[in-house]
Backbone as CSV, one residue per row, in Angstrom:
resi,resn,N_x,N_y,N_z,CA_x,CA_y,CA_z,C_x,C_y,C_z
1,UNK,99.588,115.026,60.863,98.882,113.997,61.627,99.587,113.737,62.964
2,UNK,98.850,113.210,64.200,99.561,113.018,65.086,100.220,111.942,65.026
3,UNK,100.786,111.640,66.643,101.068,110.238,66.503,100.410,109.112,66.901
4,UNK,100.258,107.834,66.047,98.976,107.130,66.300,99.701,105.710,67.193
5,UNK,98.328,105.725,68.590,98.886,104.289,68.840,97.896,103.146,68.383
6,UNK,98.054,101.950,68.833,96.870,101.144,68.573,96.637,100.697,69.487
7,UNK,95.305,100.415,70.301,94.583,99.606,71.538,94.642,98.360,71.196
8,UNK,95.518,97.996,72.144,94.937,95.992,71.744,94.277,95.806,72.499
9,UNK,93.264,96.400,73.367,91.863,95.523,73.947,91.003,95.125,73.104
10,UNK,91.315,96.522,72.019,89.798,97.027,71.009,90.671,96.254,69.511
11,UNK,91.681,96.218,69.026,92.377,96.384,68.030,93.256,94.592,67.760
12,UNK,92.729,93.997,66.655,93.818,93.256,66.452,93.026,91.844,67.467
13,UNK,91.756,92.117,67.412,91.067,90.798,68.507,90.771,89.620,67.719
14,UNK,91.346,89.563,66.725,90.978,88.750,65.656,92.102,87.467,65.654
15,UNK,93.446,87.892,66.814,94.889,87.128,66.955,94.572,87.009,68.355
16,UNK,95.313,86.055,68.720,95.824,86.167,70.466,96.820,87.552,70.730
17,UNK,96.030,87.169,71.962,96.870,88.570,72.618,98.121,89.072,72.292
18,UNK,99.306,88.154,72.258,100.854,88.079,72.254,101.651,88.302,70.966
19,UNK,100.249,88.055,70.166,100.226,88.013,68.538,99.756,89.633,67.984
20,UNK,99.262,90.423,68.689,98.977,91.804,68.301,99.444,92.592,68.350
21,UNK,100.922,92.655,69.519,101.943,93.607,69.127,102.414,93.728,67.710
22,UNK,102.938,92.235,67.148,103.779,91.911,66.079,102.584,92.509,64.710
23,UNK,101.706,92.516,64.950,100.357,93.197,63.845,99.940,94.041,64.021
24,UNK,100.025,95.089,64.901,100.335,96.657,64.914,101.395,96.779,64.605
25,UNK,102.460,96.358,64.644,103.561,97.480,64.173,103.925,96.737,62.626
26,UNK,103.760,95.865,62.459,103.276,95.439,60.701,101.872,96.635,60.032
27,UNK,100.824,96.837,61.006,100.185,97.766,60.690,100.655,99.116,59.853
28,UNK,101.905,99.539,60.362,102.167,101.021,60.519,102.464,101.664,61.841
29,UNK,101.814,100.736,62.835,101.789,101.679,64.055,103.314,101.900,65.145
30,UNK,103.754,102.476,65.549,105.253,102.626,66.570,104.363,102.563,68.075
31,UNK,103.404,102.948,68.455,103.108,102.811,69.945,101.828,101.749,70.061
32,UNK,101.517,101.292,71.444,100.304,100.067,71.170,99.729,100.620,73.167
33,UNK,98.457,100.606,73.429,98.050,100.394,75.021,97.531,99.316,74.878
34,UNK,97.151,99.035,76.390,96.332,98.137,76.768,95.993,98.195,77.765
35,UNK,94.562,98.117,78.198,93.538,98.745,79.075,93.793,98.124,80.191
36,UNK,93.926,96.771,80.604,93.543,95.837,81.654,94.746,94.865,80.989
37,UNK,96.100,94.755,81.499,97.178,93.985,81.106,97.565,92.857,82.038
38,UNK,96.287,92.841,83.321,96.866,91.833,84.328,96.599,90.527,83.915
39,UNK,95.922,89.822,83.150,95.860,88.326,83.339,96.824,88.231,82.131
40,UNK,97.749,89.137,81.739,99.158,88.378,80.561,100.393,88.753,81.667
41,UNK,101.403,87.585,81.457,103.080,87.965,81.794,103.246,89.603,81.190
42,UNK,103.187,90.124,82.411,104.233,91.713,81.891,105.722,91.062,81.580
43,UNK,106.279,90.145,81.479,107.839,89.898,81.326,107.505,89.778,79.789
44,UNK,106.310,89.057,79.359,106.455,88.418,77.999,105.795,89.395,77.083
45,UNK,105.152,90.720,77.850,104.285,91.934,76.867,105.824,92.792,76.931
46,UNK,106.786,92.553,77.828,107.759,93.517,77.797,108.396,92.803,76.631
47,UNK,109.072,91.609,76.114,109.566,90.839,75.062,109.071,91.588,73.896
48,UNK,107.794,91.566,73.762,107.209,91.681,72.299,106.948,93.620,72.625
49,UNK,106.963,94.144,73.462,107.260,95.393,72.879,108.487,95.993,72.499
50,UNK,109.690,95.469,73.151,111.122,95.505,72.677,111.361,94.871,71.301
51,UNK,111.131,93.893,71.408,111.120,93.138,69.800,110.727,93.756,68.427
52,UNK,109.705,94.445,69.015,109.039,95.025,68.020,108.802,96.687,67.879
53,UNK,109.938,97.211,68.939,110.083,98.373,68.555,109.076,99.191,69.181
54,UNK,108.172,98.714,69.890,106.844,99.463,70.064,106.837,100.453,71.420
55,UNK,106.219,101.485,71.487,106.469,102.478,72.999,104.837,102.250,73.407
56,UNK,104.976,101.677,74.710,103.684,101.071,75.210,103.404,102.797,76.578
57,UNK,102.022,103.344,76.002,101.782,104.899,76.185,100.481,104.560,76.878
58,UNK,99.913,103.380,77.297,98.726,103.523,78.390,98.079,102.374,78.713
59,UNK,97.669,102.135,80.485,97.184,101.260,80.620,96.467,101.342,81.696
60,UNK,95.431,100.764,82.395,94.459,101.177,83.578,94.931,100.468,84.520
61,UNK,94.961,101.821,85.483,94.880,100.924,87.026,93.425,99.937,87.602
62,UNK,93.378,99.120,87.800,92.830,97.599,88.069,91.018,98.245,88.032
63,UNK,90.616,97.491,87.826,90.073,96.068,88.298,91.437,94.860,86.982
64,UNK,91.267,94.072,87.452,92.623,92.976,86.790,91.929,92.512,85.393
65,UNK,90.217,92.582,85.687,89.787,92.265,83.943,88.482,93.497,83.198
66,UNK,88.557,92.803,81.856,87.448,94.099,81.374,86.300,93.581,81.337
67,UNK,86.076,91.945,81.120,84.482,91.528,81.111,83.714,91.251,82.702
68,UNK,82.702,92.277,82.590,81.849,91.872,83.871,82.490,92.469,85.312
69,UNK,83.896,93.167,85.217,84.228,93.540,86.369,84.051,95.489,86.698
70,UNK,84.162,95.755,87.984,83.635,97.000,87.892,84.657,97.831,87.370
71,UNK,83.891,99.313,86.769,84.919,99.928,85.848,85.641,100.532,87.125
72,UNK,86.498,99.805,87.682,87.487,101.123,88.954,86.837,101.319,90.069
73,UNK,87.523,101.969,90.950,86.948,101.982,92.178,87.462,103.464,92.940
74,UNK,88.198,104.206,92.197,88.558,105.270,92.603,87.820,106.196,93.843
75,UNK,86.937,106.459,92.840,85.820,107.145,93.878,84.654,106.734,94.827
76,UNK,84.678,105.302,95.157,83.951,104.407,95.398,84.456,104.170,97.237
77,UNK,83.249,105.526,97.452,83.648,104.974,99.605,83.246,103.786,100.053
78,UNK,84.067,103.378,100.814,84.499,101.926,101.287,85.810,101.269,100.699
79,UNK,85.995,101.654,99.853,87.176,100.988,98.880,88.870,101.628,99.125
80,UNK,88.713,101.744,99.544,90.070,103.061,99.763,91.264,102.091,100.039
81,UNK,90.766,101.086,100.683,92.493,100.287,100.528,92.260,99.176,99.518
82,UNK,91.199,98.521,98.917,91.266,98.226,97.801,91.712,98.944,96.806
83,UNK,91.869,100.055,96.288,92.075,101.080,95.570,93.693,101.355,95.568
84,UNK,94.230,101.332,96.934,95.299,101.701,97.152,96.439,100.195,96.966
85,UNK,95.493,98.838,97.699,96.049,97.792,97.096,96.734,97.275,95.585
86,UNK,95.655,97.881,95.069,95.544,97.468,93.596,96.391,98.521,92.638
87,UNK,96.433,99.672,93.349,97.678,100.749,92.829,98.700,100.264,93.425
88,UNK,99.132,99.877,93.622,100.357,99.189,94.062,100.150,98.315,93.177
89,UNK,99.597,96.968,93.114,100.013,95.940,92.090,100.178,96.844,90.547
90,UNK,99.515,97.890,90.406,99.470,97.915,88.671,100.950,98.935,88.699
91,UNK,101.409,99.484,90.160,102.882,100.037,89.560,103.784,98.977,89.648
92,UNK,103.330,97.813,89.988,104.567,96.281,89.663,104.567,95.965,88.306
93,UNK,103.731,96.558,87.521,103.294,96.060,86.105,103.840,96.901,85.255
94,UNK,103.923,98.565,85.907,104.267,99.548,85.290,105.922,99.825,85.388
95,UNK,106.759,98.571,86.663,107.520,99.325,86.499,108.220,98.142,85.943
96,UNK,107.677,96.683,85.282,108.436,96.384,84.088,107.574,96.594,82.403
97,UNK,106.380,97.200,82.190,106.183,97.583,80.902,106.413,99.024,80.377
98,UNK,106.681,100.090,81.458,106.892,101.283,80.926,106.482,102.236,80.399
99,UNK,105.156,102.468,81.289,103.897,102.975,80.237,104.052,104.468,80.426
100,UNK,103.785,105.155,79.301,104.135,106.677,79.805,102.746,107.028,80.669
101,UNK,101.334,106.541,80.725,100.160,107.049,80.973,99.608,106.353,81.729
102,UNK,99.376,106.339,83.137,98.167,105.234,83.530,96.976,106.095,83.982
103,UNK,96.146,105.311,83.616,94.879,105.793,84.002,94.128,105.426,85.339
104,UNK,93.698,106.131,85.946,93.080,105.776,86.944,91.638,105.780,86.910
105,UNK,90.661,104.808,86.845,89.070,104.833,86.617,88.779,104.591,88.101
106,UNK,87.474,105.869,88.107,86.992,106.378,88.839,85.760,105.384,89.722
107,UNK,85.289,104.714,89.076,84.341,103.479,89.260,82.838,104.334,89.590
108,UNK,82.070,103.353,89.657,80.438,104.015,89.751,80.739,104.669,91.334
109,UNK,80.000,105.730,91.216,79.711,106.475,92.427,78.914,107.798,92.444
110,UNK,78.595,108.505,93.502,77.566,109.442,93.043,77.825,110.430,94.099
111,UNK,77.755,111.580,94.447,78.053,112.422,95.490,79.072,113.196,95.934
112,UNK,78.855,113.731,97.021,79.922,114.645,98.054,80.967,113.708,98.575
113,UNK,80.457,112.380,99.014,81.121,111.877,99.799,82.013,111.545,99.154
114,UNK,81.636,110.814,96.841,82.359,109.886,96.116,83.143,110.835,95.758
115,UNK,83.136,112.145,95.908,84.030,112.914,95.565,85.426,113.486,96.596
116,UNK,84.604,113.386,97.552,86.259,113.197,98.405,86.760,111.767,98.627
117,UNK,86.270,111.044,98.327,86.982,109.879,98.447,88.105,109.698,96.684
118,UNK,87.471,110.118,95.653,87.929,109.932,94.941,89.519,111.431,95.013
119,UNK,89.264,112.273,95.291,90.366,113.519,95.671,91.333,112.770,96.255
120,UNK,90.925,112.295,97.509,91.759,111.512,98.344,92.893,110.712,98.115
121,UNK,91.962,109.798,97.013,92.849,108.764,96.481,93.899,108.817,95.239
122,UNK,93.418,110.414,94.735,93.947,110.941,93.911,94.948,111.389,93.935
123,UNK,95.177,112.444,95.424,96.043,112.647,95.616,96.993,112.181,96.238
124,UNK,96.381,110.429,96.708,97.307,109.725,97.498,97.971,109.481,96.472
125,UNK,97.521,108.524,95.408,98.641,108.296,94.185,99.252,108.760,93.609
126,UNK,98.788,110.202,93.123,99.872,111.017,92.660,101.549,111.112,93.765
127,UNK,100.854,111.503,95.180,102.302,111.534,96.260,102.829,109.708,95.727
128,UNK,102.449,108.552,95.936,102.521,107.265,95.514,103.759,107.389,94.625
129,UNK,103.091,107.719,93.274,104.080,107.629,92.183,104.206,108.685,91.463
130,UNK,105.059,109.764,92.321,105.632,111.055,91.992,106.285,111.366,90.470
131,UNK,106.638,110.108,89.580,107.298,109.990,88.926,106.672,109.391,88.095
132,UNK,105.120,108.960,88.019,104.829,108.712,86.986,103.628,109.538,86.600
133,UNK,103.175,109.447,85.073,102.197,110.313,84.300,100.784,109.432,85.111
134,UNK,99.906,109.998,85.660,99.010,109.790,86.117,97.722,110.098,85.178
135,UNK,96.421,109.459,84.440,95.156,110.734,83.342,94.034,110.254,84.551
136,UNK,93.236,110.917,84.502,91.607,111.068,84.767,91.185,111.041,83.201
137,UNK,89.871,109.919,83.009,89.075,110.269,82.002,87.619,110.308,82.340
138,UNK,86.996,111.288,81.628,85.595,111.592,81.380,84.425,110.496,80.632
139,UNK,83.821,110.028,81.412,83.117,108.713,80.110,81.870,108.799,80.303
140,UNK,81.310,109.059,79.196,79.964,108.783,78.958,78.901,108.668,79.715
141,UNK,77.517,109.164,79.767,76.744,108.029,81.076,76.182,106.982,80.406
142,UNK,76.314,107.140,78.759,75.331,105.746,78.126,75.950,104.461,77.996
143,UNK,77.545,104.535,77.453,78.289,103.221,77.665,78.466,102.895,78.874
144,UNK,78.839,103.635,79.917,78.872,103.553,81.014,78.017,104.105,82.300
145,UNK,76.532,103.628,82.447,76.180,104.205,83.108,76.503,104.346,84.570
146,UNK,76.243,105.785,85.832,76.664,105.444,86.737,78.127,105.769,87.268
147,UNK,78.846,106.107,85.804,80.339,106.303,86.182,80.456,107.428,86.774
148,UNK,81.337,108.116,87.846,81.338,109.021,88.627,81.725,110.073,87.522
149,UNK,82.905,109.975,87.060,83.674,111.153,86.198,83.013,111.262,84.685
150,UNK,81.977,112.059,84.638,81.023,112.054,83.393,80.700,112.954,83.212
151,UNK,81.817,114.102,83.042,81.922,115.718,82.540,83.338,116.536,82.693
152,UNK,83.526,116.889,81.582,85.277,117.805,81.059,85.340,119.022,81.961
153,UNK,84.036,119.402,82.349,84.452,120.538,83.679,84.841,120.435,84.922
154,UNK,84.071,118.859,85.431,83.850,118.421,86.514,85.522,117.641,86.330
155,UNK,85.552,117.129,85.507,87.366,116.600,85.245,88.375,118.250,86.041
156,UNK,88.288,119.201,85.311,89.355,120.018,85.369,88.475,121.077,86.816
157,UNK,88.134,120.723,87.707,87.521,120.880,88.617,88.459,120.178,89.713
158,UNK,88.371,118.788,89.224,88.871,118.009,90.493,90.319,118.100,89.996
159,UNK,90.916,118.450,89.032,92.167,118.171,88.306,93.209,119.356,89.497
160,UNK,92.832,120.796,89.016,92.979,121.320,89.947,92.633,121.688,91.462
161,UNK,91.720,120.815,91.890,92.009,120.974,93.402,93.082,119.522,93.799
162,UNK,92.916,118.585,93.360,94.100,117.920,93.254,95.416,118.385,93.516
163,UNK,95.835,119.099,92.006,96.986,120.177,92.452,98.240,119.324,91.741
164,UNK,97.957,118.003,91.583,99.074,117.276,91.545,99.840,117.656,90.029
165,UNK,101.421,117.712,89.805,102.032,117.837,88.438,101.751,116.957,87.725
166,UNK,102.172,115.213,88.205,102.104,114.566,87.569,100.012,113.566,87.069
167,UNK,99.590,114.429,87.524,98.019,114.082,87.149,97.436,115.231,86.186
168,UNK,97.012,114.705,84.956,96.792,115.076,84.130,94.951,114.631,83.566
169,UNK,94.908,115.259,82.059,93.343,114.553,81.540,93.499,113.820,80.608
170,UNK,92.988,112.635,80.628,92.857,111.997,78.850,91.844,112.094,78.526
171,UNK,91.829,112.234,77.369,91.212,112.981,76.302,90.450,112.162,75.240
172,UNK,89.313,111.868,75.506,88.712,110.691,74.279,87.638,111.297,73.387
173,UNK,88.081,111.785,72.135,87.433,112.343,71.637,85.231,111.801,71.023
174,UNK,85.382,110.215,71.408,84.206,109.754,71.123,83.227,110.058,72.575
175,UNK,83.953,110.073,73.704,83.441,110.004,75.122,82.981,111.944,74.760
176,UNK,84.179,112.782,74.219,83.853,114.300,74.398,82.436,114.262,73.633
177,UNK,82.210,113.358,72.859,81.143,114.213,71.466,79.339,113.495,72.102
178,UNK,79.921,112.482,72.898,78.735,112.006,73.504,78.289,112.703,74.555
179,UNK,78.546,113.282,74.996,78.786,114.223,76.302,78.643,115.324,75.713
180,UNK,79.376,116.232,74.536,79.048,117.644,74.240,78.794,118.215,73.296
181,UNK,78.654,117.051,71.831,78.485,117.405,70.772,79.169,118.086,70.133
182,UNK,80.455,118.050,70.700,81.085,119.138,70.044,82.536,119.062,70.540
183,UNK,83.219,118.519,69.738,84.602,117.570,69.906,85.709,118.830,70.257
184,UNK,85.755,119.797,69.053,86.658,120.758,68.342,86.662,121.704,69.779
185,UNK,84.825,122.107,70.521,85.214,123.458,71.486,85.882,123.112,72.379
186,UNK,85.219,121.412,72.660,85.872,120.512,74.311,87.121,120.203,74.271
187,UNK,88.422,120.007,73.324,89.264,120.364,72.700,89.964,121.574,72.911
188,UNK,89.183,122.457,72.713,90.035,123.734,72.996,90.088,124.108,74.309
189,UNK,88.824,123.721,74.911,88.593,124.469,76.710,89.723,123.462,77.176
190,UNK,89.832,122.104,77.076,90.757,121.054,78.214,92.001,120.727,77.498
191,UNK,92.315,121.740,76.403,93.857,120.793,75.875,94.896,121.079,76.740
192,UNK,94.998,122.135,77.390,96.401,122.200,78.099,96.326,121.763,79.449
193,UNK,95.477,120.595,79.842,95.057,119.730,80.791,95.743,118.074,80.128
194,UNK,95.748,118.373,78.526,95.503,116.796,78.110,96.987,116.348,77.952
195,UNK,97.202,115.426,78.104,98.671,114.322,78.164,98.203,113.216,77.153
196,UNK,97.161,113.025,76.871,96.673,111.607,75.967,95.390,111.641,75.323
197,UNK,95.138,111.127,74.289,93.853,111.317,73.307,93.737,110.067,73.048
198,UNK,92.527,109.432,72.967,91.873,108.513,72.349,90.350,109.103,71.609
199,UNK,90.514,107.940,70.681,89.438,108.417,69.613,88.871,107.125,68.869
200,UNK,87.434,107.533,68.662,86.656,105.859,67.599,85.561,107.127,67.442
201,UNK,84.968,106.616,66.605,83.617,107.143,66.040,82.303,106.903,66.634
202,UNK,81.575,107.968,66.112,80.258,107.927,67.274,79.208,107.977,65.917
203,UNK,77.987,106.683,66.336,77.415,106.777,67.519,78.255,105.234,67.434
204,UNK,78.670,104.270,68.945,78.635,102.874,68.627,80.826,102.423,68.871
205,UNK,81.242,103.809,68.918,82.481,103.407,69.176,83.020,102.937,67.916
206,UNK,83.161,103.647,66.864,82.857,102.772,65.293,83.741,102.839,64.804
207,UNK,84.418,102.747,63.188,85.379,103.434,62.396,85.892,104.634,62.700
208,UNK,86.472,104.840,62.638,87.366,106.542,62.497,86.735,107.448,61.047
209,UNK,86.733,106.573,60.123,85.879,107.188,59.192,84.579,106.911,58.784
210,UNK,84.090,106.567,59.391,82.723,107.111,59.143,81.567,107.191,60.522
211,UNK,80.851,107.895,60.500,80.108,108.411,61.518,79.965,109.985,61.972
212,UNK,79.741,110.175,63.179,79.262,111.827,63.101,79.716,112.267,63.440
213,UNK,81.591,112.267,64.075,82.537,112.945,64.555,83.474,113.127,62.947
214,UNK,84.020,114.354,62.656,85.019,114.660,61.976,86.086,114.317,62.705
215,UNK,86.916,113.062,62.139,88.108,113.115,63.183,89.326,113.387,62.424
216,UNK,89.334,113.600,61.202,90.227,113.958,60.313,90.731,115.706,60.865
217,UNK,89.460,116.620,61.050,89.146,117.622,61.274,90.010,118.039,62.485
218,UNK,90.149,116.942,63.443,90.189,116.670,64.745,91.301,116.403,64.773
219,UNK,92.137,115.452,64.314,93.381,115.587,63.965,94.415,116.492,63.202
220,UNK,93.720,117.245,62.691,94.090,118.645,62.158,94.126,119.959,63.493
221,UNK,93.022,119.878,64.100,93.080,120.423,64.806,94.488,120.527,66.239
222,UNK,94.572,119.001,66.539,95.552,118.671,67.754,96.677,118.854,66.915
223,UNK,97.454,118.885,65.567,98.188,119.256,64.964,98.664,120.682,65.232
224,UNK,97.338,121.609,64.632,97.516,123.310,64.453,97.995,123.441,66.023
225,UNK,97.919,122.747,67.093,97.241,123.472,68.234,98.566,122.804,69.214
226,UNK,99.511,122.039,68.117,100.697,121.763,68.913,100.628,120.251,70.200
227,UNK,99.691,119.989,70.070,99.814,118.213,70.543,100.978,117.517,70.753
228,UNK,101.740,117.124,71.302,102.557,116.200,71.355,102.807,115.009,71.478
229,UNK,101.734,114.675,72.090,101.001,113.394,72.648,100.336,112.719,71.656
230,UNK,100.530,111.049,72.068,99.941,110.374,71.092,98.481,109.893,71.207
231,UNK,97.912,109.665,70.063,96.171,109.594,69.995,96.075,108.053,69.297
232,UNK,95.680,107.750,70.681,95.264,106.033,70.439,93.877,105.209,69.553
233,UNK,93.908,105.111,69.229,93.162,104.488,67.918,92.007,103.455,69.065
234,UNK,91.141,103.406,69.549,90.567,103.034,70.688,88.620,102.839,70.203
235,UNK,88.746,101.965,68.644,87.486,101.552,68.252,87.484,100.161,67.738
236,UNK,85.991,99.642,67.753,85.527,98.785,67.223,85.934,98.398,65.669
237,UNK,86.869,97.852,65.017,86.678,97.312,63.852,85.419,96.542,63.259
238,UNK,85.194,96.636,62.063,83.970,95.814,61.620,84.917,94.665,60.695
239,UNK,85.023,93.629,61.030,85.507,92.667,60.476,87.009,92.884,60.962
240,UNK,88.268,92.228,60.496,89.612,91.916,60.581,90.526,93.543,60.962
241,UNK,90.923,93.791,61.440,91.180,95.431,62.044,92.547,95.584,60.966
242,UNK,92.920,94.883,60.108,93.853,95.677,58.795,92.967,95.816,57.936
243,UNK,92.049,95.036,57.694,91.224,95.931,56.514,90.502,96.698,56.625
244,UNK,90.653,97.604,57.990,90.012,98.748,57.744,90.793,99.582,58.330
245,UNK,92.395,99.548,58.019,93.288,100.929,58.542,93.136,101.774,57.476
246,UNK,92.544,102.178,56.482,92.518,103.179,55.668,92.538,104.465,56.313
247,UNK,92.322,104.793,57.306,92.054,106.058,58.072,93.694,106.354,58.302
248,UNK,94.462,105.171,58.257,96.011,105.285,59.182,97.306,105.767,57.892
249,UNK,97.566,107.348,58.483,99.082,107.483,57.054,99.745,106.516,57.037
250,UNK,100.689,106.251,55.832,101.453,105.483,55.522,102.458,106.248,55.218
């Protein structure tokens, strides 16, 4: 099995925020992300991940919240020093929580133009923060309609003209199966692109066990195939999120 983290955007919403480190790693779990970490003290998410032992492996560069605000702005012309503003605040965040992964979301956009703007900014940040793990992710057009980056070719397209070392792909295995039906091939074409995996069940973002992705299969697979990287647990619980870790080794 790999190694599992837990999302506290998605995971553990049943406690306050400050309260879900200490119940992931009571879970079972050693690593925890979090998508949008600006409206908590990074001094006091740094406390409770030391405390508790936990290696904090991913978090998004801004918008500052997740309800109602736009997903990113990456590729979004006009925005370019908003973009560049706001990468700057989230490496003040990054350089007291320590995240091995940030993500950069691409935001709604459409075109030639959203595509050099998004290169641009891509490769401004990578020169930015030479030193840190940079992902691009691929999402959906149904959860997210509109989003610019909404295909694993078109990812490793811009990945390499980019060019950059430290920019990489994350890897969400519910976003791959909505998009290609087919977790295991999209998997094999982009793994030595991938630095990070997230995974929930499809259709609905659901359990890990049950629905129409094999992710057991899937985790077997990033096993055989030498993974190193950890695969974040990044679904909807149905009721209290410990009574339904059955999916998680012990």
């Amino acid at each position: 099995m790999p190694k599992f983290a837990a999302n506290l955007t998605f995971l553990f919403t049943e406690l306050p925020f400050m309260e879900r480190f200490a119940a992931a790693k009571e879970a079972g779990f050693d690593a925890v992300e979090v998508l949008f970490p600006y409206e908590f003290s990074a001094q006091e998410m740094r406390h409770e991940l030391v405390r508790h032992d936990l290696t904090f492996v991913l978090m998004n560069v801004p918008p500052p919240n997740w309800t109602g605000g736009d997903r990113g702005f990456a590729a979004v012309p006009g925005c370019e020093d908003r973009f560049r503003r706001d990468f700057d605040r989230a490496m003040r965040f990054a350089d007291v929580l320590g995240p091995r992964h940030i993500h950069i979301m691409a935001g709604k956009a459409r075109g030639l133009v959203a595509r050099k703007t998004y290169i641009d900014n891509l490769t401004w940040a990578a020169a930015r923060a030479p030193k840190r793990s940079l992902t691009i992710e691929p999402i959906n057009p149904i959860d997210m309609p509109g989003y610019f980056l909404n295909d694993f070719d078109q990812a490793a397209e811009i990945l390499d003209t980019v060019g950059a070392p430290n920019l990489n792909l994350q890897f969400d295995a519910y976003h791959a199966h909505v998009l290609t039906e087919d977790v295991a091939a999209t998997w094999d074409k982009h793994k030595d692109r991938a630095v990070h995996v997230q995974f929930a069940n499809a259709p609905g973002r659901g359990d890990p066990r049950s629905g129409e992705i094999d992710l057991s299969a899937f985790f077997n697979q990033l096993d055989l195939g030498g993974y190193a990287g950890f695969a974040s647990a990044e679904y909807r619980p149905v009721g209290e999120t410990r009574d339904g870790l059955g999916w998680l080794p012990t």
